[in-house]
N, C-alpha and C positions, 0 to 999 in steps of 0.2 A: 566742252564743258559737260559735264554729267550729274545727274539729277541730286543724287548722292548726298544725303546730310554727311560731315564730315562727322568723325566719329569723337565723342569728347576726351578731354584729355582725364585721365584715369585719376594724377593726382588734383586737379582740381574736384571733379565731384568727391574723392577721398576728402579736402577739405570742408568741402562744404557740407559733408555728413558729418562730421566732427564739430562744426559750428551749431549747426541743428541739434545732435548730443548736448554740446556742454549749454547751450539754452534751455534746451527739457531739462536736465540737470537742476540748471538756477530757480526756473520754474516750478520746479517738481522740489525744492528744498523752501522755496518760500509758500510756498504751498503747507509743504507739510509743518512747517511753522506755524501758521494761522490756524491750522486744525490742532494744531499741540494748544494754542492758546485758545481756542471755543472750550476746547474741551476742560484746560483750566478753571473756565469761566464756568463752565458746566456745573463743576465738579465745585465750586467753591458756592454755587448756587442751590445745589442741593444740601450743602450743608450748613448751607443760611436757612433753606426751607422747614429743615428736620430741628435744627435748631430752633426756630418759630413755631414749628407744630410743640414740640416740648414745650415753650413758654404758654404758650395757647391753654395746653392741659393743663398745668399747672396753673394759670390763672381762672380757667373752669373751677377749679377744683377749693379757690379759696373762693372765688363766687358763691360756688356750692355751700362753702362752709360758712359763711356770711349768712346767706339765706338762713341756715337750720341756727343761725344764733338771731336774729333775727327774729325767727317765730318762735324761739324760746323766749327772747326780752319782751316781747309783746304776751305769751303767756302770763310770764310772772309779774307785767304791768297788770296785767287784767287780773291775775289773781291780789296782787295788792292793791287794787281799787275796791274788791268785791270784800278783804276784811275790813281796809277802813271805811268803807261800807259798813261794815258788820257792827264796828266798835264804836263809829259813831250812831248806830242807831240805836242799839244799846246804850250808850250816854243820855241819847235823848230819854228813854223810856228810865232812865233811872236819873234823870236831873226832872222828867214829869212826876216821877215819884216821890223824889226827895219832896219837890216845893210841893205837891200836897200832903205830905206828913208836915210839912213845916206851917200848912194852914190847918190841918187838926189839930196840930199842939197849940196854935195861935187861939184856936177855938175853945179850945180844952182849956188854956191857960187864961183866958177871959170870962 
């Protein structure tokens, strides 16, 4: 008997390199499928994101424009407080004036 590994038979390892192939194959195709779909994913997220940043600005922007109407409505509040201010104190000074001419005529006329 001699020590000798027997030598293997050519078409079985030919087989079994073929089985090994068409498993990296399956491997290597579901593989690449899940990276087709991250990347979908990817790619429909960034344009969820830019789409969001667009809304974002555009809501800054009526923000912004609220603000400056805003401190205009409060201007023109305060400046129509300040003439009916104005008219009513002037009413006063001329309703003080009417009724003392209406007590010198009173006087006058007595």
């Amino acid at each position: 008997m001699s020590d000798r590994t027997p030598a293997p038979d050519i078409n079985l390892v030919s087989y079994r390199l073929k089985e090994i192939e068409n498993n990296l194959d399956k491997h290597l195709e579901k593989l690449s499928e899940k990276i087709d779909l991250l990347l979908d994913q990817v790619n429909k997220t960034a344009i969820a994101q830019s789409e969001t940043k667009v809304k974002v600005q555009k809501l800054e922007l009526e923000v912004r424009d609220l603000i400056k109407a805003d401190e205009n409505i409060k201007e023109e509040v305060t400046k129509l407080k300040v003439s009916v201010a104005e008219k009513l104190s002037w009413g006063a000074v001329g309703g003080v004036i009417s009724g003392v001419i209406i007590k010198v005529l009173e006087i006058i006329g007595n």
